[in-house]
ROVEXZA-383593 format. One record per residue (C-alpha): residue in three letters; x, z, y. Coordinates in Angstrom, 1 decimal, always signed. Layout:
N
(pt "ala",(X,Z,Y))
...
//
This chain:
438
(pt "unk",(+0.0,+0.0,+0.0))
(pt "unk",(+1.6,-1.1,+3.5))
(pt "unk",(+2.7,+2.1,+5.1))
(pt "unk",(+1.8,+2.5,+8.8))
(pt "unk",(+3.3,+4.5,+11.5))
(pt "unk",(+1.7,+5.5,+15.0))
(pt "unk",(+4.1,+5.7,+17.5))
(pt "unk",(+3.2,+7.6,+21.1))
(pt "unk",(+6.1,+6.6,+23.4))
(pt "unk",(+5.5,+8.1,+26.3))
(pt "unk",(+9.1,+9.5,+25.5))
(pt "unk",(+11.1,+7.2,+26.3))
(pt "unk",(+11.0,+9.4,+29.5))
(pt "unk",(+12.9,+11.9,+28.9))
(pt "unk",(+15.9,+8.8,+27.4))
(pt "unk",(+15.6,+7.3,+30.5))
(pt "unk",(+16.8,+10.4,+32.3))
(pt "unk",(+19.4,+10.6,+29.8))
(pt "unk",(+18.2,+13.6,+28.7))
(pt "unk",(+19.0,+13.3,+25.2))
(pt "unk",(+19.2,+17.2,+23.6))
(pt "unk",(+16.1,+19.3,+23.9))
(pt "unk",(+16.9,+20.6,+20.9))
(pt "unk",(+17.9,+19.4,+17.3))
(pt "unk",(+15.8,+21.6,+14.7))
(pt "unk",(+15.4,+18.5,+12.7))
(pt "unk",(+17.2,+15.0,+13.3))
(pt "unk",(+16.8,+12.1,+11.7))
(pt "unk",(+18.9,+11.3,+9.0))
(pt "unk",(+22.1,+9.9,+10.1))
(pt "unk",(+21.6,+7.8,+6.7))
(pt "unk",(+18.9,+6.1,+7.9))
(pt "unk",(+18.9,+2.1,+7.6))
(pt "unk",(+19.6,+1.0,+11.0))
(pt "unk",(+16.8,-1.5,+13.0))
(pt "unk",(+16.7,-4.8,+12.3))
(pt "unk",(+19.1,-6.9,+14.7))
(pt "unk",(+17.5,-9.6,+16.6))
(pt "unk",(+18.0,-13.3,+15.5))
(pt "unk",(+20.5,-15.0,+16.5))
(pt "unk",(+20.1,-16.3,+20.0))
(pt "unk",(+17.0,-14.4,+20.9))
(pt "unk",(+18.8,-11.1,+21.8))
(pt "unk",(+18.8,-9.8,+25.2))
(pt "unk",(+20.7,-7.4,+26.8))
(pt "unk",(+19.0,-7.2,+30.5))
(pt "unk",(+17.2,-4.1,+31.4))
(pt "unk",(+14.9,-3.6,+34.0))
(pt "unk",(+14.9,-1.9,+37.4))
(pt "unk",(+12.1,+1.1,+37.6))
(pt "unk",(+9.8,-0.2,+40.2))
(pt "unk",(+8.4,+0.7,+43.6))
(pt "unk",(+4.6,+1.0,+43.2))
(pt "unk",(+1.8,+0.9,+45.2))
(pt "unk",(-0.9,+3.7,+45.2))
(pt "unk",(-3.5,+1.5,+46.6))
(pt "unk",(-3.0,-1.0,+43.8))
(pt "unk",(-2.4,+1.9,+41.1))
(pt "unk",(-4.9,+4.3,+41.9))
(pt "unk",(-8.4,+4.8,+41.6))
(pt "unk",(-10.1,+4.9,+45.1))
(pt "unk",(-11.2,+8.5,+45.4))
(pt "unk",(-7.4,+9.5,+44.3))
(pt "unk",(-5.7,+7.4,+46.6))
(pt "unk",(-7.7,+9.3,+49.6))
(pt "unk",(-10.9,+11.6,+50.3))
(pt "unk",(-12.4,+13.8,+53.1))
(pt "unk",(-8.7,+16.2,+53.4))
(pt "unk",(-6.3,+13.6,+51.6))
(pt "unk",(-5.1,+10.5,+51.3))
(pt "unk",(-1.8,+8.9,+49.1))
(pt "unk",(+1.3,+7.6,+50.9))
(pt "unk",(+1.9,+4.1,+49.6))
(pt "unk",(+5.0,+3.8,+48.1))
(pt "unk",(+5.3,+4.9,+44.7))
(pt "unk",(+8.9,+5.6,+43.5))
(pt "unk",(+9.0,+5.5,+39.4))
(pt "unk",(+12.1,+8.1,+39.3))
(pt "unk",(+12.8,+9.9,+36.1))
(pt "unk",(+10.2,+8.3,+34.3))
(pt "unk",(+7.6,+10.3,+36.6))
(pt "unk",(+5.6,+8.5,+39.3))
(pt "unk",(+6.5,+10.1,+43.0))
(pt "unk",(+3.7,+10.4,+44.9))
(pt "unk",(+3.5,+12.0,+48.7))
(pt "unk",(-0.2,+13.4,+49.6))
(pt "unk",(-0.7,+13.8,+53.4))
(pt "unk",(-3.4,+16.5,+53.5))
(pt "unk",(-5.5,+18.4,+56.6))
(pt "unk",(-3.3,+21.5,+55.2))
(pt "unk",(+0.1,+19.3,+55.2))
(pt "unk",(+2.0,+17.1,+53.0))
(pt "unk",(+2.2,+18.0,+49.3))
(pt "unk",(+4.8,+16.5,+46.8))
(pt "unk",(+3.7,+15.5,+43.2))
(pt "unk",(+5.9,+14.5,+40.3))
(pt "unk",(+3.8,+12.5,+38.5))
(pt "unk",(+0.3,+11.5,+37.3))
(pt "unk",(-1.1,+15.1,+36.1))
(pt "unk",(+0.9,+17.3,+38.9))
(pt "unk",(-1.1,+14.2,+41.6))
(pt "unk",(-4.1,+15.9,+40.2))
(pt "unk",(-3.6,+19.5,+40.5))
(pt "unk",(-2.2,+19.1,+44.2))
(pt "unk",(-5.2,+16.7,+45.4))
(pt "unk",(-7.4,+19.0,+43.0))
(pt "unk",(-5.4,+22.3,+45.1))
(pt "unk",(-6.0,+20.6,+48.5))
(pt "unk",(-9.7,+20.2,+48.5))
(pt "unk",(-9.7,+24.2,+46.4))
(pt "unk",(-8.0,+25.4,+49.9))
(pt "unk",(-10.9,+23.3,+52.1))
(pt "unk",(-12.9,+25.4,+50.4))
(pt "unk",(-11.1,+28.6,+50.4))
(pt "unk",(-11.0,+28.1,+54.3))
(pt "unk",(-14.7,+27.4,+54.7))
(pt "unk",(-15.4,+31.0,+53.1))
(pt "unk",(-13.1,+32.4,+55.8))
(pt "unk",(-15.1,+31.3,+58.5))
(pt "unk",(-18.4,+32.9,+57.1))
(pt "unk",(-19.2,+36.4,+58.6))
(pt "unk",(-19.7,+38.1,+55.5))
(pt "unk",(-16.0,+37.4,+54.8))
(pt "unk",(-14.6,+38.4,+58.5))
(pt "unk",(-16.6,+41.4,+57.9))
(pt "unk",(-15.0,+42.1,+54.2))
(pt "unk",(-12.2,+41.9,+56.2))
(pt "unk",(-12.8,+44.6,+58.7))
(pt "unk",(-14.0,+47.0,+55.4))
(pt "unk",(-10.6,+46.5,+54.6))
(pt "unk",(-8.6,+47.5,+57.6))
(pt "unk",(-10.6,+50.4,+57.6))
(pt "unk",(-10.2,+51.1,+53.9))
(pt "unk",(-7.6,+53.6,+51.9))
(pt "unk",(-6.4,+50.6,+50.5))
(pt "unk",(-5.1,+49.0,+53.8))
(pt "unk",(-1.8,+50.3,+53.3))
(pt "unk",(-1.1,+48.4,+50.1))
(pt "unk",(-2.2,+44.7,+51.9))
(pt "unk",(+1.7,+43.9,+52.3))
(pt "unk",(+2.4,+45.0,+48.6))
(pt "unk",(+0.1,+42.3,+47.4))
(pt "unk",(-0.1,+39.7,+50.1))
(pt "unk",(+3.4,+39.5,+51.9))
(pt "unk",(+3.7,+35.6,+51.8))
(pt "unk",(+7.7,+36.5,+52.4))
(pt "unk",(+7.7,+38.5,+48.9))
(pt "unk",(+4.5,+37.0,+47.0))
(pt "unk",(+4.8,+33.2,+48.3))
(pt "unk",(+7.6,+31.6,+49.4))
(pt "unk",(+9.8,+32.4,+46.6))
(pt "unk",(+7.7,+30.4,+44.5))
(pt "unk",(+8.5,+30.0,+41.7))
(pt "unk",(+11.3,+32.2,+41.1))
(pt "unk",(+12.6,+35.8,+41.8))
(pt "unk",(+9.8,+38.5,+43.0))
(pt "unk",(+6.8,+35.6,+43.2))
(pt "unk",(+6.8,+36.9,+39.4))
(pt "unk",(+5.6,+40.4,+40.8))
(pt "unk",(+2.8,+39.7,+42.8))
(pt "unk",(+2.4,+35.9,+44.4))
(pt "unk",(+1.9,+34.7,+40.7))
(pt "unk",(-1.6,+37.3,+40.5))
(pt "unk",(-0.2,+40.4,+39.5))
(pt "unk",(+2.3,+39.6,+36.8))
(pt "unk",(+4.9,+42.5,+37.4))
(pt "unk",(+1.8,+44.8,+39.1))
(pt "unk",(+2.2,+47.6,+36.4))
(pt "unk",(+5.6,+48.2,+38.1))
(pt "unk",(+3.8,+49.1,+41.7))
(pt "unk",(+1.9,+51.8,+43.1))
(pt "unk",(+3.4,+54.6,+40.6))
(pt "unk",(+2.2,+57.8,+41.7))
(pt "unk",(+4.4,+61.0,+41.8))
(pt "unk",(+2.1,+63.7,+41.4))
(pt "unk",(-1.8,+63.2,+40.7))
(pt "unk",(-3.9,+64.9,+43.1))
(pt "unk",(-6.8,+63.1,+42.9))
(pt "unk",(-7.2,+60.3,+45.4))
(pt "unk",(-4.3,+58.5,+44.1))
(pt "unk",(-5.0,+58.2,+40.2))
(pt "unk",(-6.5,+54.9,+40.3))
(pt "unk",(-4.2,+53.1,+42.9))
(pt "unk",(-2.6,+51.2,+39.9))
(pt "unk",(-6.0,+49.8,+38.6))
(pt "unk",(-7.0,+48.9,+41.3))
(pt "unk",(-3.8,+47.0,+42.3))
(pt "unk",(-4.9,+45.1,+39.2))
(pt "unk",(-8.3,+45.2,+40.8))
(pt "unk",(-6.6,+42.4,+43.0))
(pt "unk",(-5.2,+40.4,+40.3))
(pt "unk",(-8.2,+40.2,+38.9))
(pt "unk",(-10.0,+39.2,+41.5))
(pt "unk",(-7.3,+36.4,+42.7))
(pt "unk",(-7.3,+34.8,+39.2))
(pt "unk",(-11.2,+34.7,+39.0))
(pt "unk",(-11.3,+32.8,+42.4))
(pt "unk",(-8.9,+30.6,+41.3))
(pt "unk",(-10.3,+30.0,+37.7))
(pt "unk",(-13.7,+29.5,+38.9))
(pt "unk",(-12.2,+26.6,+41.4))
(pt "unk",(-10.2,+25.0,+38.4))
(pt "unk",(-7.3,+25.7,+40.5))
(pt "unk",(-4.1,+27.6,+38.8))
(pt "unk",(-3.7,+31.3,+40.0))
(pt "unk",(+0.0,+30.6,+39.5))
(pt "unk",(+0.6,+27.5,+40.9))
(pt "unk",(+4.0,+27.0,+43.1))
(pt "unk",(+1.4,+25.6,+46.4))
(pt "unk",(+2.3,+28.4,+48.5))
(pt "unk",(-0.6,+26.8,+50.9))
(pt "unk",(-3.0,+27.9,+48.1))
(pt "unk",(-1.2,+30.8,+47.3))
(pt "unk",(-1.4,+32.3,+51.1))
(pt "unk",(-6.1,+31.5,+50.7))
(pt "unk",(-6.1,+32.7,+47.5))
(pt "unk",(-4.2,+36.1,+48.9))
(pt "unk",(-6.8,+36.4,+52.1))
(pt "unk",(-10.0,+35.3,+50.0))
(pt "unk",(-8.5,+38.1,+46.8))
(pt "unk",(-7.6,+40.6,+49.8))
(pt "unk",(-11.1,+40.6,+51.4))
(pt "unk",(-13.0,+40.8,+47.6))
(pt "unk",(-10.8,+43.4,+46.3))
(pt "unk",(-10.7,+46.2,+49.1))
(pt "unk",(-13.1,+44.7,+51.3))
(pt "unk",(-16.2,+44.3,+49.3))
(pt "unk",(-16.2,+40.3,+49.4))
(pt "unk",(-18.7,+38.7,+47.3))
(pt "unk",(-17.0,+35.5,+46.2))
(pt "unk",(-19.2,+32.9,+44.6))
(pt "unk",(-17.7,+29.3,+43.9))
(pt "unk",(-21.0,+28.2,+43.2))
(pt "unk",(-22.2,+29.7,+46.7))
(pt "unk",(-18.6,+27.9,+48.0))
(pt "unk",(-18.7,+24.3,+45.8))
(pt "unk",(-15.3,+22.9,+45.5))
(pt "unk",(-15.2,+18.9,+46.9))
(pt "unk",(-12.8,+16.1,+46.0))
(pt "unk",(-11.9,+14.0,+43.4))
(pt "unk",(-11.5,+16.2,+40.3))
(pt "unk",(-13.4,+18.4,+38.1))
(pt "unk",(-12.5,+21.8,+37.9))
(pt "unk",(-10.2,+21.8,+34.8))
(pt "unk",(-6.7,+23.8,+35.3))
(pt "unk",(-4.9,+21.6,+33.1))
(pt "unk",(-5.3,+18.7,+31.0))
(pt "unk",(-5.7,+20.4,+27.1))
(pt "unk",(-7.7,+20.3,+24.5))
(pt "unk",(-8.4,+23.5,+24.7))
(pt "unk",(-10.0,+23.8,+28.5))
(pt "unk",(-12.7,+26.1,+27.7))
(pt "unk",(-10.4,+28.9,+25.7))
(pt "unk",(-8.1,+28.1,+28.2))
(pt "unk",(-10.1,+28.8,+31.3))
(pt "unk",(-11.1,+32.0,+30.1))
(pt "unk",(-8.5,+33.7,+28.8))
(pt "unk",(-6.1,+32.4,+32.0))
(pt "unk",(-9.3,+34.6,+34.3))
(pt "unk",(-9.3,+38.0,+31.8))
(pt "unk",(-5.8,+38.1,+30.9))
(pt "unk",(-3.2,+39.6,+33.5))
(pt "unk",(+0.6,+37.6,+33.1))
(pt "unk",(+1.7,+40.5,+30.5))
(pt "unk",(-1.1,+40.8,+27.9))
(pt "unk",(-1.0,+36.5,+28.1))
(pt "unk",(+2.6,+37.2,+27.2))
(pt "unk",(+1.8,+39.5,+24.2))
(pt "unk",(-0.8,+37.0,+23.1))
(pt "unk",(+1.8,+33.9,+22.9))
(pt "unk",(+4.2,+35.7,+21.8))
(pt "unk",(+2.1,+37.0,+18.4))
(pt "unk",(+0.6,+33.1,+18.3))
(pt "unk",(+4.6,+31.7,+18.5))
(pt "unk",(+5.5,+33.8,+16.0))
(pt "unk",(+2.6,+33.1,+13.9))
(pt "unk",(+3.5,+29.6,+14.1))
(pt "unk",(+7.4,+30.2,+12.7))
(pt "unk",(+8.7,+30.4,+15.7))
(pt "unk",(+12.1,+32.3,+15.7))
(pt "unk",(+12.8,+35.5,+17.7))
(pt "unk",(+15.3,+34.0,+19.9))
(pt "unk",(+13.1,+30.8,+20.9))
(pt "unk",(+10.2,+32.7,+21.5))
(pt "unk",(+11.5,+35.3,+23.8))
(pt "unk",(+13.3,+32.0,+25.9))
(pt "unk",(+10.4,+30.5,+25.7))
(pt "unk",(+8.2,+33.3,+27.1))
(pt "unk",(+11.2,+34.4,+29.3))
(pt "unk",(+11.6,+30.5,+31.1))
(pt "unk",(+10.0,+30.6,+34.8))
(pt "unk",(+9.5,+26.7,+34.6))
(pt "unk",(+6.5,+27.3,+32.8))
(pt "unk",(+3.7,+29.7,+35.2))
(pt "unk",(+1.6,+32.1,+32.7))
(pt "unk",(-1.4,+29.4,+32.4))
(pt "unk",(+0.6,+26.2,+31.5))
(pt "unk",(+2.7,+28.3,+28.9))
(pt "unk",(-0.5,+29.6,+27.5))
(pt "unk",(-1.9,+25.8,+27.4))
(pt "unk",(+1.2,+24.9,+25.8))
(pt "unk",(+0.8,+27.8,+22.9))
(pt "unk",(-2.7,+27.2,+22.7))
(pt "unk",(-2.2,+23.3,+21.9))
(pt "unk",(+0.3,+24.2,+19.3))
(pt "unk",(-1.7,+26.5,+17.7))
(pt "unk",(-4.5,+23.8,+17.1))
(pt "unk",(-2.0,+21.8,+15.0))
(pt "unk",(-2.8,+24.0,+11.8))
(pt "unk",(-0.6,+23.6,+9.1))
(pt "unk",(+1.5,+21.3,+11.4))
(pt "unk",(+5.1,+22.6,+10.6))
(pt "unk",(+8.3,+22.6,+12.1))
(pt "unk",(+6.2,+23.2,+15.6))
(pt "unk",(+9.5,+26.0,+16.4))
(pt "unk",(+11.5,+22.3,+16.9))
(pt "unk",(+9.1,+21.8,+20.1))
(pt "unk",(+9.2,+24.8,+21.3))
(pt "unk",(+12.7,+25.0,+21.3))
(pt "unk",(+13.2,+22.4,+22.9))
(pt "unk",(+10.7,+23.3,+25.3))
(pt "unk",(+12.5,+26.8,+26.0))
(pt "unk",(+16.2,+25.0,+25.9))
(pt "unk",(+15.4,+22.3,+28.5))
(pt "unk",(+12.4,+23.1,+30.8))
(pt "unk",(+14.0,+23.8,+34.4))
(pt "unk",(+10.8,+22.3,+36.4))
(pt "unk",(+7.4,+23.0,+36.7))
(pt "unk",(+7.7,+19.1,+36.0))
(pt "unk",(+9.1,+19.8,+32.9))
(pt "unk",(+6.8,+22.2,+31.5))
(pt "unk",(+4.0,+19.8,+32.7))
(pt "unk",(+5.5,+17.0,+30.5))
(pt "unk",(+5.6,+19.7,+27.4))
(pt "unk",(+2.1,+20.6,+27.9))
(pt "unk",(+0.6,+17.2,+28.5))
(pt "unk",(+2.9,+16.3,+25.5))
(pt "unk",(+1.3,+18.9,+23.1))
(pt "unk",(-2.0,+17.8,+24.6))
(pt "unk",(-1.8,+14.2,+22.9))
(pt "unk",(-0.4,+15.9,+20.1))
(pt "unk",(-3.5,+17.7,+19.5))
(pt "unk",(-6.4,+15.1,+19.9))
(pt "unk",(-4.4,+12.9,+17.6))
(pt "unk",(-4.2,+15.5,+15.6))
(pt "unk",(-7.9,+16.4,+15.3))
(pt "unk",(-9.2,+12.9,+16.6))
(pt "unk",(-7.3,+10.3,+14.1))
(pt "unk",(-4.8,+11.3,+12.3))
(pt "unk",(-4.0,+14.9,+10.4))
(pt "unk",(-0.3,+15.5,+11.6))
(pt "unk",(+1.8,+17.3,+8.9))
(pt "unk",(+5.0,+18.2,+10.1))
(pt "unk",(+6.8,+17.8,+13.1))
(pt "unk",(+10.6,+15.9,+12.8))
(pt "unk",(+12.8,+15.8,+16.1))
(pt "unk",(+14.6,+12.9,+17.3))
(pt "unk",(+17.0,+14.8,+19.9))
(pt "unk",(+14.3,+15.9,+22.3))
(pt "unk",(+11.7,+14.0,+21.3))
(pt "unk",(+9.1,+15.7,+18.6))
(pt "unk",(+8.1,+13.0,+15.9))
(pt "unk",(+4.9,+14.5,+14.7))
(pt "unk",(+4.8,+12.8,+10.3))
(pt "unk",(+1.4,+12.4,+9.9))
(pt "unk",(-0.2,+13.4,+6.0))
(pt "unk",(-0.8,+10.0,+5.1))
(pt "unk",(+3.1,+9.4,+5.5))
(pt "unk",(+2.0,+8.2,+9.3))
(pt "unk",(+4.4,+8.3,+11.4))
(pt "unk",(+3.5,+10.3,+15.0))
(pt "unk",(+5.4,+10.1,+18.1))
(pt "unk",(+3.3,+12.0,+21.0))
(pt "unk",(+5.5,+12.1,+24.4))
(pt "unk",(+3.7,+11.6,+28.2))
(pt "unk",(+5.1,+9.4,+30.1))
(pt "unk",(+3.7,+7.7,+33.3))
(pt "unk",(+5.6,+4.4,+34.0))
(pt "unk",(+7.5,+2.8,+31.1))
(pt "unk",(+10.1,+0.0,+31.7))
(pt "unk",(+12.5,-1.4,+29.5))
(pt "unk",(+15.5,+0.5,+29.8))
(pt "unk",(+18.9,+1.0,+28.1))
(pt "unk",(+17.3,+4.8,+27.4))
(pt "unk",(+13.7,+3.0,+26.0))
(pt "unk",(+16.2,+0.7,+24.0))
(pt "unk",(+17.9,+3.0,+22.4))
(pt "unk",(+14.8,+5.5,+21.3))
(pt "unk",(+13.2,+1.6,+20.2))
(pt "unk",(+16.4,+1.3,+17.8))
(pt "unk",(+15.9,+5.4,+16.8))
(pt "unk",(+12.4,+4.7,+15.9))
(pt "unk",(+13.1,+1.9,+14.2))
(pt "unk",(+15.7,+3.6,+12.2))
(pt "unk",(+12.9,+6.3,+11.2))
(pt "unk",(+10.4,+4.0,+10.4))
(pt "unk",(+12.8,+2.4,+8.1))
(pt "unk",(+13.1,+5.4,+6.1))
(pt "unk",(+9.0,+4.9,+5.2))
(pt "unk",(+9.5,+1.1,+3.6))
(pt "unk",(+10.0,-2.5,+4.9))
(pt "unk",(+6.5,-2.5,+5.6))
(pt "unk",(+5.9,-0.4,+8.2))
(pt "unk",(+3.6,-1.1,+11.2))
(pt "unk",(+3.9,+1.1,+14.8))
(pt "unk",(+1.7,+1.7,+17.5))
(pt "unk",(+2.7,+2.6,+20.7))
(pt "unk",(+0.3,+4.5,+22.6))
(pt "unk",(+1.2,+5.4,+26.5))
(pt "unk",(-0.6,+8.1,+28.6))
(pt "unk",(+0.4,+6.0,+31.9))
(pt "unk",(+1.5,+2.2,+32.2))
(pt "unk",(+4.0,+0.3,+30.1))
(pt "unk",(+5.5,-2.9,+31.7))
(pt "unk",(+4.7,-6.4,+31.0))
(pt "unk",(+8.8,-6.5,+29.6))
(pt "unk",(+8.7,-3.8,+27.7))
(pt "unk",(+5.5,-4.8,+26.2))
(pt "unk",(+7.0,-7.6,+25.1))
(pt "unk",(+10.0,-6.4,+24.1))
(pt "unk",(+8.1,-3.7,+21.6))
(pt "unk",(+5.4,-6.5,+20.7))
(pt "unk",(+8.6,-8.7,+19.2))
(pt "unk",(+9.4,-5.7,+16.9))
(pt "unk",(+5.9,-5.7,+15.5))
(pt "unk",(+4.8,-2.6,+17.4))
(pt "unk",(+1.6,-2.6,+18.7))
(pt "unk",(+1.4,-1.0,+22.6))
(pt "unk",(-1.6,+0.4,+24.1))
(pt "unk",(-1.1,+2.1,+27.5))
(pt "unk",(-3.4,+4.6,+29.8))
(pt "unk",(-4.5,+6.4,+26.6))
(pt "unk",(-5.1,+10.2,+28.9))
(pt "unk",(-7.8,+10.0,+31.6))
(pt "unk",(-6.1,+10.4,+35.0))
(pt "unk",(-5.6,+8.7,+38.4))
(pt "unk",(-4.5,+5.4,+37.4))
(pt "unk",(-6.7,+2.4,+37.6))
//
């Protein structure tokens, strides 16, 4: 029976960085019988330039602008990643790539809203509860944009700006004599209250928009010790996007357990689910322990993992997640990566094991498929796609003569590289996520 092999090479990003190491739990065989060469005369060794876009011929209309935004125009394809530049009524906001374009316009039209409320004189007079309150003392604790916001996303943003994460080390009381023995709970008081306005506006309570960061603060400040009644069905969000926080199969789960959890029982969950999974020690805790990922995208990452049952060999991805992840970027590209994972997984073909190629996770499907499930938003033919093509080909070669590929994009592949994959006898389709892209 003609073996087939699905092949999701949205990848080939990380190889065009160079980025050829996140982490080598399981390589292919160094045995392997090596790709076919071209035929003789047919062979060429030209590789594209990446492109300059344009987001009014990319883009869907009501991404490229809305009511508070609208898209610059040029479209650098650096890294594999579109660059886009949003000019907003709140100022300009950078976004590295399809999904992080989303979040940003999804986070400017979340702080339209957030600054409508602020107007209303049921919040100006939360506001003056507060001043008056026993609580006033605590405001620059929990809301100091120079310790909870512009540090984003490293150093002390981890104890308050990111909703509370490190809040069990404040407010510790010497002696209890009664009007203090609750200061600490309700210090979580205001986490709680941050991450359930920003959960209800599908916005990420820890997201490195220090813009959002600062409404979320005054709108959190105003519920928690002034009285605020905060309703984002009173408030509607606008714009373009739903009110998702991140692109998963697991939305729902996600969105609830991001609003009840603090940062440190999210920890303890992961941690238990990693472990579960056969993860190692030492991964784990790097894992749990790396600031490139905020609590909610490493929880969407875990959770996405942990609906590949059976799957094994899922401690190769997180490894290399935990190895290589420096960027908020990069822990986007791990969870959108785990995301297509998934739904290939559930939707059309039972992955069994996971095999790494360098960075890249090969999921091996049970039918002896062959899985590879990488984002990527813009793929060109490059030396780095040329040289996964000849790795995958290798791989493939290990499953018989007769094996077929499909390559399945989350963005846009090339009319060159299309071709150049379509004269192996792979089979490209591109766009596969939803997203902004025409």
């Amino acid at each position: 029976m003609k073996k087939h092999t699905i092949i999701c090479l949205a990848g080939m990003l990380a190889l065009t960085l160079g980025a050829r190491g996140l982490g080598q739990a399981q390589s292919v065989s160094s045995t392997a019988a090596p790709a076919e060469p071209d035929p003789p005369g047919e062979a060429d060794v030209s590789f594209e330039e990446l492109p300059e876009l344009s987001a009014s011929e990319i883009l869907k209309p009501e991404f490229l602008k809305g009511p508070h935004h609208s898209v610059r125009e040029s479209v650098p394809t650096a890294s594999g990643a579109n660059q886009f530049i949003i000019d907003s009524d709140f100022g300009a906001f950078e976004a590295d790539g399809n999904e992080m374009l989303l979040r940003r316009i999804r986070e400017v039209y979340a702080i339209a809203a957030l600054k409508e409320v602020s107007r209303t004189d049921q919040f100006k007079e939360s506001l003056t509860n507060a001043a008056k309150g026993t609580l006033n003392a605590a405001k620059s604790i929990v809301t100091d944009p120079r310790t909870t916001i512009s540090n984003v996303p490293k150093g002390v943003m981890k104890f308050m700006g990111r909703a509370g994460q490190s809040v069990k080390n404040i407010g510790k009381k010497k002696e209890d004599d009664g009007t203090n023995g609750t200061k600490v709970e309700k210090m979580i008081g205001f986490s709680t209250a941050k991450r359930k306005i920003a959960v209800s506006m599908g916005v990420d309570p820890y997201s490195t928009n220090t813009v959002l960061q600062k409404q979320l603060d005054d709108i959190a400040w105003a519920s928690w010790a002034g009285g605020f009644v905060f309703s984002a069905g009173t408030f509607p969000i606008g714009g373009p996007v739903g009110v998702a926080l991140t692109v998963t199969t697991v939305g729902d789960s996600l969105n609830k357990i991001v609003q009840e959890k603090p940062p440190a029982d999210l920890k303890q969950m992961n941690r238990a689910s990693l472990r579960a999974m056969g993860v190692g020690e030492r991964d784990t805790e790097r894992f749990l322990s790396n600031n490139a990922f905020s609590p909610t995208q490493q929880t969407a990452f875990v959770l996405n993992l942990k609906s590949l049952d059976g799957v094994t060999n899922r401690a190769g991805f997180v490894h290399a997640a935990a190895e290589e992840s420096s960027s908020e970027s990069d822990a986007l590209f791990c969870v959108e990566t785990s995301a297509l994972m998934t739904r290939l997984h559930n939707d059309k073909k039972p992955i069994a094991h996971i095999v790494m190629i360098e960075n890249f996770p090969i999921c091996v499907a049970k039918d002896g498929t062959v899985v590879l499930a990488l984002q990527w938003d813009y793929a060109a033919w490059t030396a780095g796609a040329a040289t996964l093509t000849g790795d995958v080909q290798k791989l493939a070669a290990q499953s018989g003569p007769d094996t077929s590929v499909l390559v399945e994009l989350s963005g846009q592949v090339s009319s060159r590289l299309r071709q150049e994959l379509e004269g192996r006898a792979f089979t490209v389709e591109d766009r596969v996520s939803e997203g902004p892209l025409k």
